[in-house]
N, C-alpha and C positions, 0 to 999 in steps of 0.2 A: 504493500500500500504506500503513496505518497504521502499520505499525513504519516508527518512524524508522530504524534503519538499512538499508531497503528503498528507502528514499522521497528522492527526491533534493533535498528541503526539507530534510531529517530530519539529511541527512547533512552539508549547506553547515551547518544551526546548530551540529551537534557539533563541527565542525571549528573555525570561527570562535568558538565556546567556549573551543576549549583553545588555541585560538591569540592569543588576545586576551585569557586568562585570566577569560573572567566567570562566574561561579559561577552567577548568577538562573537560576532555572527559566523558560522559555520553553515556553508552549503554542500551538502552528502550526494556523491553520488556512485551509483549502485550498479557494480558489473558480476555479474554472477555465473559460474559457470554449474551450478549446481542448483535442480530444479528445485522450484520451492513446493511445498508439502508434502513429499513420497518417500520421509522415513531417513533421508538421507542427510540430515543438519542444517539446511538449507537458513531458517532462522538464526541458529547459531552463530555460523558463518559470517551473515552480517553484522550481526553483534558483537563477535568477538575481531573484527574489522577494524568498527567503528572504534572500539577500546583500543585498540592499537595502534591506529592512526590520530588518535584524539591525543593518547598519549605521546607518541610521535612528535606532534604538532607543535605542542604546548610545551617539550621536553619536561615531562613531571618526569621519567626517570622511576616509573611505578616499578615495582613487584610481580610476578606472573601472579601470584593470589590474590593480590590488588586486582590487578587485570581481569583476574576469572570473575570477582565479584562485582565487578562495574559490566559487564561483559551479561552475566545473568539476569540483570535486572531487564535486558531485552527482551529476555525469553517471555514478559507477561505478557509482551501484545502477542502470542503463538499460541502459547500454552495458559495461558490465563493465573500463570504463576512462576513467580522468581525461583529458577536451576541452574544449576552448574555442571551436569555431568557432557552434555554438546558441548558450551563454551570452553572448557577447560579441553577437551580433547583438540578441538580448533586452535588455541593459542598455543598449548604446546606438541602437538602432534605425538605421534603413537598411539601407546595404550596409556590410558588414565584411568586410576581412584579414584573414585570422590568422595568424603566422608564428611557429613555436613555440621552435625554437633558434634564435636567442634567441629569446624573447617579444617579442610584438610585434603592435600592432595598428590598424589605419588605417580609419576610418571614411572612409565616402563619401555624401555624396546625392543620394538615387537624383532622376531627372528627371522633373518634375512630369507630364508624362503616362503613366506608368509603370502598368500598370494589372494584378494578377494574378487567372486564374481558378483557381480549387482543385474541383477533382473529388474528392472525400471518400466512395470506398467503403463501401456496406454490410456490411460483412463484420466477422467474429469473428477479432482478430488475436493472434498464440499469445505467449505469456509471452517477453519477453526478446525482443522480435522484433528490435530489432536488433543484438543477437548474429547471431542465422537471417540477415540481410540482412548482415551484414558476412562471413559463411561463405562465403559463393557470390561474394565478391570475388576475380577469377584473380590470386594469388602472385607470378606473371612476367606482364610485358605484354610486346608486340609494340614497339621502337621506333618503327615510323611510327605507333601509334595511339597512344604517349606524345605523338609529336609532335601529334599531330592536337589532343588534347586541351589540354596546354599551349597552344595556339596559339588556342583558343578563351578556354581562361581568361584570358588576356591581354588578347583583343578585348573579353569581357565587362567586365572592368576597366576597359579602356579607354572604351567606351558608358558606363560608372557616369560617369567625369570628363568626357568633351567632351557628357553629357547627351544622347547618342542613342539613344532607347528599340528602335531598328531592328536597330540594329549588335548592341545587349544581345541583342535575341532571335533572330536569325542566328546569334550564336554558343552559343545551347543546344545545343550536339550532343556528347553524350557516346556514344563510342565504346569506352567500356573496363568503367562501372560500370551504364549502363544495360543494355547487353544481357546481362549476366551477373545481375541482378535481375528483369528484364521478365516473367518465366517467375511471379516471385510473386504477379503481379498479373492475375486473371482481368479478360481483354478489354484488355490495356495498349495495345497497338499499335494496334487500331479504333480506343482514344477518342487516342490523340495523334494519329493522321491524321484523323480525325473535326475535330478540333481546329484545325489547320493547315489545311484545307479551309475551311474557315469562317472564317479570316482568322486566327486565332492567327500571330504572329511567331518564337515558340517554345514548344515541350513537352518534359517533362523528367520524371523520377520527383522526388515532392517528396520530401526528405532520404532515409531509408531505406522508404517507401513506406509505405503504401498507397496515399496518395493522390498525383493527377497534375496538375503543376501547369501552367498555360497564360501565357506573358507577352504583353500586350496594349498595344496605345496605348487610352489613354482615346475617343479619337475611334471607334472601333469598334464593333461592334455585340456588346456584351460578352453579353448574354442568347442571342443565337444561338451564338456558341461554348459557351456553359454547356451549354446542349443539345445541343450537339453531342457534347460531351464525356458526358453522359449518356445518350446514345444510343449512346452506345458502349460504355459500361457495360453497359446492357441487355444487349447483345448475346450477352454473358456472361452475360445473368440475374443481375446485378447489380446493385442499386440503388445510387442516391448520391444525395451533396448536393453542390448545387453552392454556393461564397462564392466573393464578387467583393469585393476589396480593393487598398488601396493601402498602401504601406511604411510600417512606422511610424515614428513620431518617438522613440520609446524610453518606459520606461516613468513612470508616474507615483506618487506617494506621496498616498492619498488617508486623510487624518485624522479 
């Protein structure tokens, strides 16, 4: 959105404005290579931009936990509430904690075979979507499917630091927010077994969906899961795009 208080650029410069008292007019403007609503950071991204450049600007000479905090405050006009786990992954690239009482955040990197596929839906996705995708989160879980899930997030940690891309993708299995989501996404289940048949190590919904994201060893035959993953799109009469990438290094300041 072009109103800045819609726009989650809009709202990291207001803030970091009255927080750091500078009065200059600031005109944002917004080149994005990353769709906005399909699961992918898309909000973040601008946000954690704006923090960047804001700080940049004005050389305040922040903190990256500075940064991630002024950076979050974006995420209300998306999500209809101030987070950190997008913007922190955005400013410093890789993998990232985030542990919110306290604040807290530990970067990791990830292992140079680490390889992701993104299935990127054709589809018209609805205003505020992940508001709609955080609704359909169940209130109460099941204890053994907390367990199940903690026990996965822990392994995945665990693959970030001893660098095993296997272990990483064995333990994609979310039992509590995927199948409570899966229902939003025409054909989800063909393209992640689609996926996983064709050598994927793990499939997952990426952030709050649309799109589906596939973790790979670089050694694999990354174009045949793509199409797998699109063929299972289809299936639903759904087009996609498929991008093959690797984690980033964080962002850059180009002058």
């Amino acid at each position: 959105p072009k109103d800045p208080q819609q726009n989650t650029a809009g709202l990291v410069v207001k803030a970091m404005k009255q927080k750091f008292k500078i009065k200059s007019g600031i005109e944002i403007r917004i080149k994005k290579g990353v769709p906005a609503g399909f699961g992918m950071g898309s909000s973040a991204a601008s946000a954690a931009a704006a923090a960047l450049a804001f700080n940049k600007l004005f050389n305040l000479k922040l903190d990256s936990n500075t940064l991630i905090k002024c950076a979050g405050i974006g995420e209300k006009a998306s999500a209809g509430t101030i987070h950190y786990d997008n913007v922190a992954a955005s400013l410093l690239g890789g993998f990232v904690v985030v542990k919110t009482k306290p604040f807290e955040v530990v970067r990791l990197e990830p292992p140079k075979d680490l390889v992701l596929c993104i299935a990127i839906p054709q589809l018209k996705v609805p205003k505020k979507k992940t508001k709609i995708s955080r609704a359909v989160i169940p209130k109460t879980v099941k204890l053994s499917d907390l367990t199940i899930n903690l026990s996965n997030a822990a392994n995945i940690v665990s693959g970030f630091l001893i660098k095993d891309t296997e272990l990483i993708g064995r333990s994609i299995q979310d039992v509590i927010v995927e199948p409570a989501r899966k229902h939003l996404i025409p054909g989800f289940s063909k393209v992640k077994n689609n996926a996983l048949n064709a050598g994927a190590l793990g499939v997952t919904i990426s952030g709050a969906g649309p799109s589906v994201i596939a973790f790979c060893k670089k050694s694999q035959n990354l174009k045949k899961i793509g199409k797998s993953m699109e063929k299972g799109f289809r299936s639903a009469k759904v087009g996609c795009d498929i991008i093959i990438c690797k984690p980033s290094a964080g962002p850059k300041i180009r002058a």
